[in-house]
Structure formats: C-alpha cells, structure tokens
C-alpha positions as CSV (number, residue, x, y, z in Angstrom):
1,X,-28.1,62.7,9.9
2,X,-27.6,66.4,11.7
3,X,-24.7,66.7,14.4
4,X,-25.2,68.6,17.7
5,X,-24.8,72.4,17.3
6,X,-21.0,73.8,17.2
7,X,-19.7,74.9,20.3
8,X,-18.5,78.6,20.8
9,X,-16.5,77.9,24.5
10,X,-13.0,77.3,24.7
11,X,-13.7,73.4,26.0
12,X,-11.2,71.9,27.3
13,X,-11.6,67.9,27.0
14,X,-9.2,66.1,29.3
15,X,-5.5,64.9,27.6
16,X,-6.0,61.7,26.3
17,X,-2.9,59.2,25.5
18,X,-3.2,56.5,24.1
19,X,-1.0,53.5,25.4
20,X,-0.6,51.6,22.2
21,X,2.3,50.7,20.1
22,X,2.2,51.3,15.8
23,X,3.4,47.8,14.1
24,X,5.4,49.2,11.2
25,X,4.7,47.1,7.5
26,X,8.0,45.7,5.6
27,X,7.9,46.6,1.9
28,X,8.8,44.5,-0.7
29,X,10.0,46.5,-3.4
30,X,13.3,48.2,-2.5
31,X,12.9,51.3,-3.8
32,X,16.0,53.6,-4.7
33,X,17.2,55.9,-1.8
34,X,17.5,59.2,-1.9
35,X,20.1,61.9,0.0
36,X,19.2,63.9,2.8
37,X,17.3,66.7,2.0
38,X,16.9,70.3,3.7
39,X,14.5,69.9,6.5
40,X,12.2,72.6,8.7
41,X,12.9,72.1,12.5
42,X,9.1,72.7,14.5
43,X,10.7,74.2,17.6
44,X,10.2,72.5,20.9
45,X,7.7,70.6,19.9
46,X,6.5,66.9,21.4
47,X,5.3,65.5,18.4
48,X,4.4,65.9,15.2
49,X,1.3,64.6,12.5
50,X,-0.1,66.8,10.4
51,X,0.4,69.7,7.8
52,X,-1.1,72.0,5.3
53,X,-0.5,74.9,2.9
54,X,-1.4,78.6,3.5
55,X,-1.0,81.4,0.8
56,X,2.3,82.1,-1.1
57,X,5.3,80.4,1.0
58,X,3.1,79.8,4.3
59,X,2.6,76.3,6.0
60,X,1.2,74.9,9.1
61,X,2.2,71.7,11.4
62,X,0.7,70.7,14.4
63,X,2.0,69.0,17.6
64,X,-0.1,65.8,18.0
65,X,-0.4,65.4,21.6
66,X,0.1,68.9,22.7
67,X,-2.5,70.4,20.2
68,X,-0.3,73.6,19.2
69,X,0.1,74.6,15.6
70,X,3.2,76.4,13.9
71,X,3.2,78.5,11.1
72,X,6.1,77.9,8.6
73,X,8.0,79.9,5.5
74,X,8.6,77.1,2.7
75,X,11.3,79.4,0.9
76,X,13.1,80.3,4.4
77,X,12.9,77.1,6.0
78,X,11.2,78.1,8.8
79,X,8.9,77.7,11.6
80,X,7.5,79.1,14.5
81,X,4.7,78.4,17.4
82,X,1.2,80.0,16.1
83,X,-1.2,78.7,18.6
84,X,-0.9,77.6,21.7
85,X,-3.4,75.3,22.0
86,X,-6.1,74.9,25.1
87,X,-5.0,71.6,27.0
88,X,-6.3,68.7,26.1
89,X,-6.4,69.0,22.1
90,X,-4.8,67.3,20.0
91,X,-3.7,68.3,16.2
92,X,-3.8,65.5,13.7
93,X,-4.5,66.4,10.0
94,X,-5.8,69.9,9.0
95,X,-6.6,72.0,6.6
96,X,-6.4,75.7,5.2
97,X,-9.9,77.4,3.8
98,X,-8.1,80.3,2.0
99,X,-11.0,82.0,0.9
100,X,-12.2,82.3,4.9
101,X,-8.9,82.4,6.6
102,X,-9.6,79.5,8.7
103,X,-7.3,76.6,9.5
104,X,-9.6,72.6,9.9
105,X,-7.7,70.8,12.3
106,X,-8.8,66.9,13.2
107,X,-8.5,66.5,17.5
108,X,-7.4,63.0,17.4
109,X,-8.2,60.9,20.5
110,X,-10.5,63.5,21.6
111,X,-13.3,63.2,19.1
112,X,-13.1,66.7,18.3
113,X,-12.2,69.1,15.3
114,X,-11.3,72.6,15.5
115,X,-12.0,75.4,13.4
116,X,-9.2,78.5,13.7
117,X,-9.2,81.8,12.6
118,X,-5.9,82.2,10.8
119,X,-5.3,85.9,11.1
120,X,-5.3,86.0,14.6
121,X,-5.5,82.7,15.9
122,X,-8.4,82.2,17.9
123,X,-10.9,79.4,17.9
124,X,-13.6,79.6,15.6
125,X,-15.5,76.8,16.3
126,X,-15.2,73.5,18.1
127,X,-16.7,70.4,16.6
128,X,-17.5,67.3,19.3
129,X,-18.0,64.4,16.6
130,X,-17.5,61.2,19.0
131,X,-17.0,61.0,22.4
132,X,-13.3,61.3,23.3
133,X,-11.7,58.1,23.6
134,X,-10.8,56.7,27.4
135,X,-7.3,57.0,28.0
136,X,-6.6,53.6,28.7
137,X,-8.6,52.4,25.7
138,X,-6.6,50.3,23.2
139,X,-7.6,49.7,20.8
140,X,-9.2,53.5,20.9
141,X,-12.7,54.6,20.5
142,X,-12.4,57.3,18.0
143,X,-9.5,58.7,16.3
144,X,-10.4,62.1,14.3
145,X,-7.5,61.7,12.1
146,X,-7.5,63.7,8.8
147,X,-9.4,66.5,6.9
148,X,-10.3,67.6,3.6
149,X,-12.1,71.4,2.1
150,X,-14.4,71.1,-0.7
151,X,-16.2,74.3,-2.0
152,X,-18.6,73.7,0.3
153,X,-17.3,72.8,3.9
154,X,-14.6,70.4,5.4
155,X,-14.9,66.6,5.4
156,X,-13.2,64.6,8.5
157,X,-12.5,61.0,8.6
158,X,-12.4,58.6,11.9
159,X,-10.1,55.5,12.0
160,X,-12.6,53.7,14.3
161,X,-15.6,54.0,12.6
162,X,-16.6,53.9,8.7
163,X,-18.1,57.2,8.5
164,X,-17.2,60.7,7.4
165,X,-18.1,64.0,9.4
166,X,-18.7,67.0,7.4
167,X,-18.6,70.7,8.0
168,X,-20.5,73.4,6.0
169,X,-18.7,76.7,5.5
170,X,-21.6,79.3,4.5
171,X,-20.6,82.2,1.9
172,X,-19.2,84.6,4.4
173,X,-16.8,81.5,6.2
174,X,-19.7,80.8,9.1
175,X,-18.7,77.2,10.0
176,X,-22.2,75.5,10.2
177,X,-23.4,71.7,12.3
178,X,-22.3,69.1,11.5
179,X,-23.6,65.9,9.8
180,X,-22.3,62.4,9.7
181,X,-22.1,60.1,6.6
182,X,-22.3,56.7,6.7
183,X,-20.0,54.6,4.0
184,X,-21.3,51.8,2.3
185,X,-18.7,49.4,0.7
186,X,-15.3,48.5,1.4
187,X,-14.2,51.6,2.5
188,X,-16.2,51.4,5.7
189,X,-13.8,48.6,6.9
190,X,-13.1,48.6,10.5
191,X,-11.1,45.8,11.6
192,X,-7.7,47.1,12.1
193,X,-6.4,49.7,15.1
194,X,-6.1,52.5,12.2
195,X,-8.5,52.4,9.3
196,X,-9.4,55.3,7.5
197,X,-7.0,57.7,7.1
198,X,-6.0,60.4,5.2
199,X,-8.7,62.3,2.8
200,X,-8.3,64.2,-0.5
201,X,-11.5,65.4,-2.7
202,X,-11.1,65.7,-6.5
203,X,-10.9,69.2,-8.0
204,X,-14.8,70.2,-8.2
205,X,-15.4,67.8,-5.2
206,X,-17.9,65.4,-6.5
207,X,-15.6,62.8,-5.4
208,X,-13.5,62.1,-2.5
209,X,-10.3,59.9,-2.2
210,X,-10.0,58.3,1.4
211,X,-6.7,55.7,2.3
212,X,-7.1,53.0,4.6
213,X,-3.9,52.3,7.1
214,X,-5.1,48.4,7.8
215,X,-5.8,47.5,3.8
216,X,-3.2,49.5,2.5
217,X,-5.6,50.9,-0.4
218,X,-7.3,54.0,-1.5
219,X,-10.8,54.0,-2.2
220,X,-13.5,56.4,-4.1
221,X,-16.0,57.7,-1.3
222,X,-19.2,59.2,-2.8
223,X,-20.2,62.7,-0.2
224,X,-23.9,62.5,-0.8
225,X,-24.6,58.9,-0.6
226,X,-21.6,57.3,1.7
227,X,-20.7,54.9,-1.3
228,X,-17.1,53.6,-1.8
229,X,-15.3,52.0,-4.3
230,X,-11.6,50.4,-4.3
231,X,-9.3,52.0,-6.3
232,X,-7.7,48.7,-8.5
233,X,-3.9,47.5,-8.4
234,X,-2.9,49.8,-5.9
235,X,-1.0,48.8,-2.8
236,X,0.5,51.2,-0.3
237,X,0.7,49.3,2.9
238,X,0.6,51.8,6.5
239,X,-0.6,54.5,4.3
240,X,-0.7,57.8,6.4
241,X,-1.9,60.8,4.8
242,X,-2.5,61.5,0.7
243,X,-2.3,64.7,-1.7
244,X,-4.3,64.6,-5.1
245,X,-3.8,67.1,-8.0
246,X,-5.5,65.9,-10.8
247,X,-5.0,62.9,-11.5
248,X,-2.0,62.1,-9.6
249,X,-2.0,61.0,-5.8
250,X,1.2,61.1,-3.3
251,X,0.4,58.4,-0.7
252,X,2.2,58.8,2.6
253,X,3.3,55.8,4.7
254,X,4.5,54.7,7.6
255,X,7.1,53.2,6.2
256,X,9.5,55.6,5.1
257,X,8.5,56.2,1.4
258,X,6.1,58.4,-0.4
259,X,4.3,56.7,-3.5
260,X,3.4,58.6,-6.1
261,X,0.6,57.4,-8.7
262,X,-1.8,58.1,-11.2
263,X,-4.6,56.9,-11.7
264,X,-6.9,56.4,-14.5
265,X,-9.7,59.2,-15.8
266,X,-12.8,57.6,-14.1
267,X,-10.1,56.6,-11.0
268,X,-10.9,53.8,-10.8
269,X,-7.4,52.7,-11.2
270,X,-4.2,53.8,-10.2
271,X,-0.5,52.7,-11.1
272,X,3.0,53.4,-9.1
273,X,5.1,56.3,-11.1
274,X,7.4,56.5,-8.5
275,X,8.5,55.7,-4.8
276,X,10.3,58.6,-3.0
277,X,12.1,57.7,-0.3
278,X,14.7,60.0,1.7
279,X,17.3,59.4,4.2
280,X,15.6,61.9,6.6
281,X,12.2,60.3,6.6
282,X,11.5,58.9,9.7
283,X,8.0,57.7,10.4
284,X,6.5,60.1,7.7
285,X,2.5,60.6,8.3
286,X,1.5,63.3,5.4
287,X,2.5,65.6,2.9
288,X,1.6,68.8,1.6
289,X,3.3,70.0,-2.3
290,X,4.8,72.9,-3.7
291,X,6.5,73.8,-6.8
292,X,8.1,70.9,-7.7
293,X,8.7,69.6,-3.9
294,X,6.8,67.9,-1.4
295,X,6.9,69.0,2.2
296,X,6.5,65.7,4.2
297,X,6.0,65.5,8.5
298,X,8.1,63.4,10.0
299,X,5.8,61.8,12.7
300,X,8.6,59.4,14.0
301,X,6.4,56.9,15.5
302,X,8.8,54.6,15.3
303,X,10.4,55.9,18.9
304,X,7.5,55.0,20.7
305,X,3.6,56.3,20.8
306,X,3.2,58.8,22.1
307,X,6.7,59.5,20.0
308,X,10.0,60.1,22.7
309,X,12.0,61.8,20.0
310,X,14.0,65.0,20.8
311,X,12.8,67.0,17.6
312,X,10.2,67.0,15.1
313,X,10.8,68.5,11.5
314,X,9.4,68.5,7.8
315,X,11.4,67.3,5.8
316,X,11.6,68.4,2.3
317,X,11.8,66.4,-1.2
318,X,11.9,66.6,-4.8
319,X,8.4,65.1,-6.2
C-alpha cells in the first residue's frame, strides 16, 4: 500500500545504538586461505557496513553509526569523507543510480533511507519507512539494512519485518512515495535478531534476490506480488550483503569468507564455485566487484557492536 510522502527537511532523528552483541556462525568447510591483499583505509571513520560502485574507478562506503559516506578511487586505493552526515543517521547498505546521480543509502536503526545527490552531496530526499527503533530495544524494532536499483526505483529490505520498501525514480531522477510490499513464503521469516539482508535484482529486474542472516539462504522475491521462493542447496550461514551478475552470486558473511555461486537458469538453484577467504577479512558485511576483483567492507563486528576497532577499510580480493 502507499507510504507517507517524502520528506524535503534535513530531519534529524535522534542516534540510536543498539546494545546487542552479533553471535558469529562456525563453518564447516575449511576453505583454503588466501594472502593479505591491498586494502582502502576509510579515514577516521567509527565504523563501517556498506558499499557501492560509482562511474569508472569511483566507490562509496559509509560509516554505520555516524551516517557519513566516503567517496573512494578503486585504481588509487583511496578514500576520502564525502558527506558529512546530519546527526542521528546511520549508513548501512546503499546504492548508486548512475543515470540520476543519486546515491540510496538504507538508515539502519532509524527506520529511514536517504536519497543523495552525488554531484554535490546534498540530501535529496529522506524516506521514514518504520519508526526508528528505541535505543534500548534489543532485539530492535526495525533495521533498514540493504538496498537495491531496478530500472524503475530502489528496493529496501528490513531485518525485522518480512517486507520490502520500494522507491520510484521518475524519468528525470524525481525520487517518488513510497510503498511497502508484503512477502509471502519463506522469505518473510522473522524469527532471528537479523533476517533479511542484503538485496540484489536480476538484470531486467523482474526478479529480486534477497539473503536471510538467521537461515543462511537466498531466496527469489517476486516485486509485484511479495512472493518468495528458496533458492535449493544453498547454505551460506551469517550471510551479510550479496552481488549478482548474471547468473552468478557473491554472498557476503559474517564469517570471514565470501561464497561465490551460480545458480541455475530459472534460479531456482545455486551451487558453491568457490569460497574466498582473505587474511584481512575481518567481520566482512558486503561487497561491490570490479574487473576481476571484489572490493569487500570490513564491518569488524567481531570487536564489539557498535564495533570498538581503530580503523575501518575495504579490503580488496581477486574474485
């Protein structure tokens, strides 16, 4: 059904952390470890989650808990503060609409999503899908946690709730309201902490690809009807964030490993072609590719949550 109107204001919800801790899941399979690979230091930042890919060499990370996004040079390994963000957002996944210039960024905690104008920065729009989640709330409320662009608008998951929030982008890159979709199926699970996850679509967008942290599994998600669909024999427990080309899917986890597979022509299936792992990983959340390489965020939840470490970097790896 339709969501409230966009807002235009610079709002400016209260901080929210959340007083949790993240249970890490113990693979089986000892996949083979990789060396140390060049990584991209995100200067002074407090934390770290999400990522995406701008034109040519151009990335973008955000600080989780401090809402600020960077803007990054894959080639020169690279990265500097873009936005300073209003207090009280947060930056979880995002992504880049290159035909509009504007950067999707999911707010977390908050309930929120933000819409930036990537030229010079300022807020486009600002998107309240949930009411933000009570600081002291554990498990939380709502957790606005990753984002997809189809050809028509920008797709948001919530780890809380088995729904979907969509955004319409209009011809000239006029972010429209919002509307929530319900999922039917198994996809619309909610009895972990963390449930849906990241979010891909397929290359015309008639389908999307959600992961689910608590079950460890990808799913099919119909946009216009909510319906979901598991995607067979594939097991990638604390899945974080995902990134499809084609056929193929790199799944994210908590864990320390990226999982690379492919799945079958109607997807319903999938199979493991390979598990990258990498001495630098620590606490990887999502990925973004180029060339031949994947660019993964090290979240490094592992030092507490909110994270306590002294630097945040991508880390960068062979596909």
């Amino acid at each position: 059904m339709p969501g409230s109107a966009r807002q235009r204001t610079t709002h400016r919800p209260r901080s929210l952390l959340l007083a949790a801790t993240v249970g890490l899941v113990v693979t089986t399979a000892p996949p083979a470890q990789a060396g140390a690979s060049d990584v991209i230091v995100l200067p002074d930042a407090g934390s770290a989650e999400g990522i995406a890919r701008g034109g040519d060499d151009t990335f973008y990370a955000g600080d989780l808990f401090a809402g600020d996004i960077f803007r990054g040079d894959l080639e020169d390994r690279t990265a500097e503060l873009f936005i300073d963000a209003p207090a009280g957002r947060q930056a979880v996944g995002m992504t880049v609409d290159r035909r509009h210039d504007l950067l999707f960024v999911a707010g977390g905690f908050t309930g929120q999503a933000y819409v930036y104008d990537l030229d010079s920065g300022a807020t486009v729009a600002t998107y309240q899908f949930s009411p933000p989640s009570p600081a002291d709330a554990t498990p939380p409320t709502t957790v606005i946690n990753d984002v997809t662009l189809t050809e028509d608008g920008a797709w948001f998951t919530d780890s809380r709730r088995g729904v979907l929030f969509f955004v319409p982008v209009d011809h000239s890159g006029e972010p429209g309201d919002f509307r929530t979709l319900t999922l039917e199926g198994p996809a619309a699970d909610t009895s972990g902490v963390f449930n849906l996850n990241g979010i891909a679509t397929t290359r015309h967008g008639s389908t999307l690809i959600v992961a689910h942290s608590t079950l460890g599994k990808l799913f099919t998600v119909d946009p216009t009807t909510g319906e979901s669909a598991e995607i067979a024999d594939v097991s990638v427990p604390a899945v974080d964030g995902i990134v499809v080309r084609g056929r193929h899917v790199w799944a994210v986890q908590n864990t320390n490993q990226v999982t690379e597979l492919r799945l079958s022509e109607d997807r319903t299936t999938g199979s493991v072609v390979d598990v990258i792992t990498d001495d630098a990983f620590q606490t990887p959340s999502t990925a973004i590719r180029f060339d031949d390489h994947l660019a993964v965020v090290n979240a490094k939840f592992d030092t507490g949550f909110p994270p306590t470490a002294d630097q945040y970097e991508v880390v960068i790896v062979d596909d």
